[in-house]
ZANULUM-478761 format. One record per residue (C-alpha): residue in one letter; z, x negated, y. Coordinates in nm, 3 decimals. Example, Ala and Ser with C-alpha at 12.3 -4.5 7.8 and 13.67 -1.06 7.14 Angstrom:
BEGIN
@aa:A up:0.780 east:-1.230 north:-0.450
@aa:S up:0.714 east:-1.367 north:-0.106
END
This chain:
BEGIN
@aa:X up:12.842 east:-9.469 north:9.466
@aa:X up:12.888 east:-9.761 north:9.714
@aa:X up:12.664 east:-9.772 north:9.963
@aa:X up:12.830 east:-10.059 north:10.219
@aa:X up:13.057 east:-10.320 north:10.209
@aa:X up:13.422 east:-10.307 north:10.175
@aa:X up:13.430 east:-10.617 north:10.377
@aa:X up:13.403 east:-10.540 north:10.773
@aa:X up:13.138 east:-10.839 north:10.845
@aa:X up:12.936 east:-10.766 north:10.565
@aa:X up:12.933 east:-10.423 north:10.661
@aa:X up:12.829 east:-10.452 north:10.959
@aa:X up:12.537 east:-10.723 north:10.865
@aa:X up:12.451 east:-10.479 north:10.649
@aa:X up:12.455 east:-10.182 north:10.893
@aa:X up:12.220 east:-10.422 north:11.128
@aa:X up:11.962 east:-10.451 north:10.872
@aa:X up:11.961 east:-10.091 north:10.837
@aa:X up:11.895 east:-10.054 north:11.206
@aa:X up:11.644 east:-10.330 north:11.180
@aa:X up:11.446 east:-10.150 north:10.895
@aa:X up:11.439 east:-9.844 north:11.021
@aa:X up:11.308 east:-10.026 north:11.362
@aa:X up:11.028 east:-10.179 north:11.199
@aa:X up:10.900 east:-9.906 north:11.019
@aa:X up:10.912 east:-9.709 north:11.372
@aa:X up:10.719 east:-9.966 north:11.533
@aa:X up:10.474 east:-9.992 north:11.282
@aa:X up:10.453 east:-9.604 north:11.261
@aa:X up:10.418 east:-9.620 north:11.683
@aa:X up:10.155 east:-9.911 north:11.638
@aa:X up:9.973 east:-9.732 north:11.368
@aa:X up:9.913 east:-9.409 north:11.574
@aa:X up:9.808 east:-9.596 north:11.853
@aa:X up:9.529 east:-9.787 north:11.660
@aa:X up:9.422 east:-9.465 north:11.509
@aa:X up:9.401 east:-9.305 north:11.848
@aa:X up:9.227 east:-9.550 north:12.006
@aa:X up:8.930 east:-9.574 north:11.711
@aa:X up:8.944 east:-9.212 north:11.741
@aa:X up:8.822 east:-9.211 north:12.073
@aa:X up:8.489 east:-9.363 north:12.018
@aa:X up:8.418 east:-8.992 north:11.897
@aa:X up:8.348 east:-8.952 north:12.230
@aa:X up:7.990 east:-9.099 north:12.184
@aa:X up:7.926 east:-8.885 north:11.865
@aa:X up:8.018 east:-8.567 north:12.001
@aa:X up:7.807 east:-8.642 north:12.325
@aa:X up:7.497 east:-8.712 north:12.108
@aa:X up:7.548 east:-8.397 north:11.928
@aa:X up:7.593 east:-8.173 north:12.244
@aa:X up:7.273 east:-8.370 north:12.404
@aa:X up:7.113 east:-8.292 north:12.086
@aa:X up:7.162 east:-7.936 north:12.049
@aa:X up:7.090 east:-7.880 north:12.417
@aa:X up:6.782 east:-8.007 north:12.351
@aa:X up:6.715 east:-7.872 north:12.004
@aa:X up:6.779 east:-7.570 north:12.213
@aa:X up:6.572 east:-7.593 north:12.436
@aa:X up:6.248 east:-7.668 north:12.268
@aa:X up:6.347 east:-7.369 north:12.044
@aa:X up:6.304 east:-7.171 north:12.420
@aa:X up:5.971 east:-7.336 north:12.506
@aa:X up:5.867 east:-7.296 north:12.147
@aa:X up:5.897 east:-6.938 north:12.141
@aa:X up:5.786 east:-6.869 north:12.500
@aa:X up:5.451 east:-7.054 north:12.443
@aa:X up:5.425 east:-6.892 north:12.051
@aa:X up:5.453 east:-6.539 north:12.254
@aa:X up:5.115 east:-6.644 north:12.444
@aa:X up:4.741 east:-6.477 north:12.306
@aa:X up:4.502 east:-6.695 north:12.125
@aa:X up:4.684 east:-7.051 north:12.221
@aa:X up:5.085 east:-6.931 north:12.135
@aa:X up:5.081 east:-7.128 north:11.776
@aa:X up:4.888 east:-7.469 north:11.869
@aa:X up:5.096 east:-7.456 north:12.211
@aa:X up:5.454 east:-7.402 north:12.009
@aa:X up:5.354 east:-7.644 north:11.723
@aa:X up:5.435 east:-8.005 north:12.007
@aa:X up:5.792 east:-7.849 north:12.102
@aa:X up:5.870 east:-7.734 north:11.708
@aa:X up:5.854 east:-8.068 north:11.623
@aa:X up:6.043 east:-8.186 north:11.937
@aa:X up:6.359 east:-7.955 north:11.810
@aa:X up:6.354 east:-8.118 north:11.493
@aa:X up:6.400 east:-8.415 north:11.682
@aa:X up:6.685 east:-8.251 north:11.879
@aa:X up:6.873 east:-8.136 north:11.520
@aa:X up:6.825 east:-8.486 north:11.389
@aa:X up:7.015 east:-8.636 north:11.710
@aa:X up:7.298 east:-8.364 north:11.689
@aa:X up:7.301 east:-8.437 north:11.297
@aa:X up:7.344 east:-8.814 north:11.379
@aa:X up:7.649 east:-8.717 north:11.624
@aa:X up:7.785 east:-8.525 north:11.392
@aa:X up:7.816 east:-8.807 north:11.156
@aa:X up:7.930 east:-9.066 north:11.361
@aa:X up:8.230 east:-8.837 north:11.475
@aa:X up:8.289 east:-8.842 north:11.073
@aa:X up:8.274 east:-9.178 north:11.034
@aa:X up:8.521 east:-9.274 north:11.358
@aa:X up:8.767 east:-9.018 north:11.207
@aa:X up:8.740 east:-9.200 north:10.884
@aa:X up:8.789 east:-9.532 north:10.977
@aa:X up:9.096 east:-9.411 north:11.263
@aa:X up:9.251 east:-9.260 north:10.935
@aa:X up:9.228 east:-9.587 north:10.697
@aa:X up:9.283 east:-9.809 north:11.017
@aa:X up:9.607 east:-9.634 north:11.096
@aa:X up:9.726 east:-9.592 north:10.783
@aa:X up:9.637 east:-9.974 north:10.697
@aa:X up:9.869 east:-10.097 north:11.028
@aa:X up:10.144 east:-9.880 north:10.997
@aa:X up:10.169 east:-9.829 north:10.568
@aa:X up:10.130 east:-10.146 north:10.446
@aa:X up:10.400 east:-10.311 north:10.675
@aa:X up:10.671 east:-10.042 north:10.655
@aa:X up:10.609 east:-10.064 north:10.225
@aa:X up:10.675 east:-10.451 north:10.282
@aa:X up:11.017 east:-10.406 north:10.514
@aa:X up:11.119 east:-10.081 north:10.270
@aa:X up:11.037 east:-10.263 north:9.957
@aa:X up:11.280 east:-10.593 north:10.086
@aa:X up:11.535 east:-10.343 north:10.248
@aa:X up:11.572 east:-10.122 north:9.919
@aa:X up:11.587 east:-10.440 north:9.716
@aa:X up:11.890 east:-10.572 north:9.884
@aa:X up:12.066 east:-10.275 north:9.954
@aa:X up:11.964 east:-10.120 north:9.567
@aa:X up:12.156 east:-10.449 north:9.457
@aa:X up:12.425 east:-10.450 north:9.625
@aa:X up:12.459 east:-10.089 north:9.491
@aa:X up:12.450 east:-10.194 north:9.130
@aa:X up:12.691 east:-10.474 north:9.188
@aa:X up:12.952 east:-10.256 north:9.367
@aa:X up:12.872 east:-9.957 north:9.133
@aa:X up:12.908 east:-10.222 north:8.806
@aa:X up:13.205 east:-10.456 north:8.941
@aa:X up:13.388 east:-10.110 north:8.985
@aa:X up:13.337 east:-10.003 north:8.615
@aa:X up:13.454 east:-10.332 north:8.487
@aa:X up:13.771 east:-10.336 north:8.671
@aa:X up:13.826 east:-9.970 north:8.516
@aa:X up:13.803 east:-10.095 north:8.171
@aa:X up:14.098 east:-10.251 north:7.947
@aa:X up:14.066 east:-10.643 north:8.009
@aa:X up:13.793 east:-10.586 north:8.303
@aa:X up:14.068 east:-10.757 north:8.561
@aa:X up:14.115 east:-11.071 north:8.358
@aa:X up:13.697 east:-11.038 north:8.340
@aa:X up:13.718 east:-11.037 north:8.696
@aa:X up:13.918 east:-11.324 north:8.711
@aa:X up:13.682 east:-11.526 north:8.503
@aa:X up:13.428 east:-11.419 north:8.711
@aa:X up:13.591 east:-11.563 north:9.036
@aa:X up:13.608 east:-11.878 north:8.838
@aa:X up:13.241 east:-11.925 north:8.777
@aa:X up:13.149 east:-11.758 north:9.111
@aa:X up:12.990 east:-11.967 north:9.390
@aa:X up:13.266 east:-11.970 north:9.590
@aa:X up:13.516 east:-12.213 north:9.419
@aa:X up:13.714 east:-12.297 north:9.694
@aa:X up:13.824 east:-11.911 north:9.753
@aa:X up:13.938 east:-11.948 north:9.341
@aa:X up:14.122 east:-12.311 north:9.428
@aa:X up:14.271 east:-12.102 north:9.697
@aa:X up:14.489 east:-11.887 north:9.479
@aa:X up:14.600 east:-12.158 north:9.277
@aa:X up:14.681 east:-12.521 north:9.215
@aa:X up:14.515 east:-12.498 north:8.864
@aa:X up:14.360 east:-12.120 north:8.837
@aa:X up:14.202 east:-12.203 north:8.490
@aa:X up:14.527 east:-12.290 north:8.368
@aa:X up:14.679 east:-11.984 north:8.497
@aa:X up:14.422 east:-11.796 north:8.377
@aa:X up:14.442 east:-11.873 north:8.030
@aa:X up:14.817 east:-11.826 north:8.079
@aa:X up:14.742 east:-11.516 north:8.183
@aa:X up:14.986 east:-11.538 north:8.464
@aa:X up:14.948 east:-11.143 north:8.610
@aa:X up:14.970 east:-11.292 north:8.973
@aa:X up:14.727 east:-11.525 north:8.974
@aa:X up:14.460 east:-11.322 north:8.742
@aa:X up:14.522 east:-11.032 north:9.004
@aa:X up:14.464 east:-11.238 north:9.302
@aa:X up:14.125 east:-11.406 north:9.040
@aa:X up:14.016 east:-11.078 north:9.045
@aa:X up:14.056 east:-10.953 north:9.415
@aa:X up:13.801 east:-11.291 north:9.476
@aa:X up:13.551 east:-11.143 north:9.269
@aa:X up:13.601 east:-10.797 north:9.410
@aa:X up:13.552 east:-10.920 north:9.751
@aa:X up:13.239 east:-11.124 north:9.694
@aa:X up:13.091 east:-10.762 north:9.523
@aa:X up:13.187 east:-10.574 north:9.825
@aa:X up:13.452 east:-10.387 north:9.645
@aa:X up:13.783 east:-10.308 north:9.773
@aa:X up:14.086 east:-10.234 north:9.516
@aa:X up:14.202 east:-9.832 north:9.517
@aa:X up:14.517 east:-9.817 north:9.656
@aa:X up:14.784 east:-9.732 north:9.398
END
């Protein structure tokens, strides 16, 4: 399998786009992270509400008990700061939540900025490079096969670039149909170059 360019400038464009792919996805990654980090830190906030309110919850738990312990008035005394810790376990509760939430939405936010892009640059990198693949991998096969130079040949002809075909010959078709072995051999090198492909050396 083929994976660059036979051709030195193509190579090297191709090499560059690599680099440039592999870039962006870092950056995104990098950029991702960061997001996530940041969102991640108003957790801050929840886990202070949930430390304030278990310190209190605590501590009306304390007062409960030490006014329950007392004759005659211990239950009506405790009932106020019961109540209170409720309050506390419903703050902590709350906290505890909003740290759940923050880490959600960090985790969806960073995965958002950094996935989406790098599928977008992979998908458009993979494209090009998966074609060029198949072109080198199939341009190959045909020039192993009985008749797959002259193929090539034809295939310089009705390429885009007409004026590397004119360049072979004053009148390649002609020669072509001739079959003159020079000038179908020379056809064909066109067509490998424009696949990438460089003729094995005999």
């Amino acid at each position: 399998m083929q994976i660059y360019s036979s051709s030195p400038v193509v190579r090297a464009r191709q090499v560059a786009g690599d680099l440039v792919a592999v870039g962006l996805v870092v950056v995104f990654v990098v950029v991702g992270v960061a997001i996530a980090q940041f969102i991640a830190g108003f957790a801050d906030l929840g886990r202070q509400l949930e430390e304030a309110g278990a310190g209190f919850q605590g501590a009306m738990q304390d007062a409960s008990r030490i006014l329950g312990d007392l004759p005659l008035v211990g239950g009506a005394a405790s009932a106020p700061f019961d109540g209170a810790s409720g309050a506390g376990g419903s703050l902590a509760d709350a906290g505890r939540q909003q740290q759940d939430g923050v880490a959600r939405a960090s985790l969806v936010a960073g995965l958002v900025v950094a996935g989406v892009p790098s599928v977008v640059v992979l998908w458009v990198w993979l494209r090009g490079r998966v074609g060029f693949v198949r072109r080198a991998s199939s341009t190959r096969s045909l020039l192993a096969t009985p008749g797959g130079e002259e193929l090539l040949a034809l295939r310089a002809l009705t390429g885009r670039d007409a004026r590397a075909a004119l360049a072979v010959s004053t009148d390649p078709v002609a020669d072509w149909r001739a079959g003159e072995p020079a000038v179908v051999r020379a056809l064909a090198d066109v067509a490998l170059r424009e696949a990438g492909v460089a003729r094995a050396r005999r």
